[in-house]
C-alpha positions as CSV (number, residue, x, y, z in Angstrom):
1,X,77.7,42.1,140.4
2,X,79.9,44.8,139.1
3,X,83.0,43.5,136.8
4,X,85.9,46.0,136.3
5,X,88.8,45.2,133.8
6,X,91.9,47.4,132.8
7,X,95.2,46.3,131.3
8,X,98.5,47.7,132.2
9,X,101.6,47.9,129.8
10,X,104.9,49.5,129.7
11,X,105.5,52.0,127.1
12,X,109.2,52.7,127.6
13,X,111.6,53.3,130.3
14,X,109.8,55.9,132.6
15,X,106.3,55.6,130.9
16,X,103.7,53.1,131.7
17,X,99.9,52.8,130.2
18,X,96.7,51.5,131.7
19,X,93.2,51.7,130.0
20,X,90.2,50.1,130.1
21,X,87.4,50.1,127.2
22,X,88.3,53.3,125.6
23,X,89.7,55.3,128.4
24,X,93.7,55.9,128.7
25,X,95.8,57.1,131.3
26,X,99.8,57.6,131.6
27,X,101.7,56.8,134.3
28,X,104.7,57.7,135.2
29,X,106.4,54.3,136.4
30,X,110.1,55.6,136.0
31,X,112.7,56.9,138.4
32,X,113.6,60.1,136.7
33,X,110.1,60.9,136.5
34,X,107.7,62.6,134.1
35,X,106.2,65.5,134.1
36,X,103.3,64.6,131.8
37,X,102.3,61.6,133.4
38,X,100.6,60.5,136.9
39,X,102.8,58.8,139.5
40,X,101.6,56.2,141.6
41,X,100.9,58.1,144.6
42,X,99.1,60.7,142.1
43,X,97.4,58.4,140.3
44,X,96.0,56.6,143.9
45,X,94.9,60.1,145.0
46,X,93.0,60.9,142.0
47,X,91.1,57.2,141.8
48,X,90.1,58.4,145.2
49,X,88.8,62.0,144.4
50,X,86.6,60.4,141.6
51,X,85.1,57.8,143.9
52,X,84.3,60.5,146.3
53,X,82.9,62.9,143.6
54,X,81.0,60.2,142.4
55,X,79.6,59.4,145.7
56,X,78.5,63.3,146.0
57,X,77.0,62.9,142.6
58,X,74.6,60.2,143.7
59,X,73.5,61.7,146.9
60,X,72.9,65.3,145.1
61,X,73.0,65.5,141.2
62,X,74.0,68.4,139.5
């Protein structure tokens, strides 16, 4: 069985940080926004465009 782990801090006042082993990603958890950073809503859309390129890569390697 697959085990997934990532922590979740907050950085500041609009900044927020989750990472797993070695990988990092802002997020933007603030209501004035950051441009730098992912909001939720971006951040949910992009964990689903991975999991569907990753399902692609399986079926037909590149």
């Amino acid at each position: 069985m697959l085990e997934y782990r990532i922590a979740a801090r907050r950085i500041d006042v609009g900044t927020s940080l989750a990472s797993t082993t070695i990988a990092k990603v802002r997020m933007d958890t603030g209501l004035a926004g950051s441009p730098d950073a992912f909001n939720p809503t971006e951040l949910l859309l992009a964990a689903i465009a991975a999991c569907m390129i990753k399902g692609i890569e399986r079926l037909r390697p590149c």
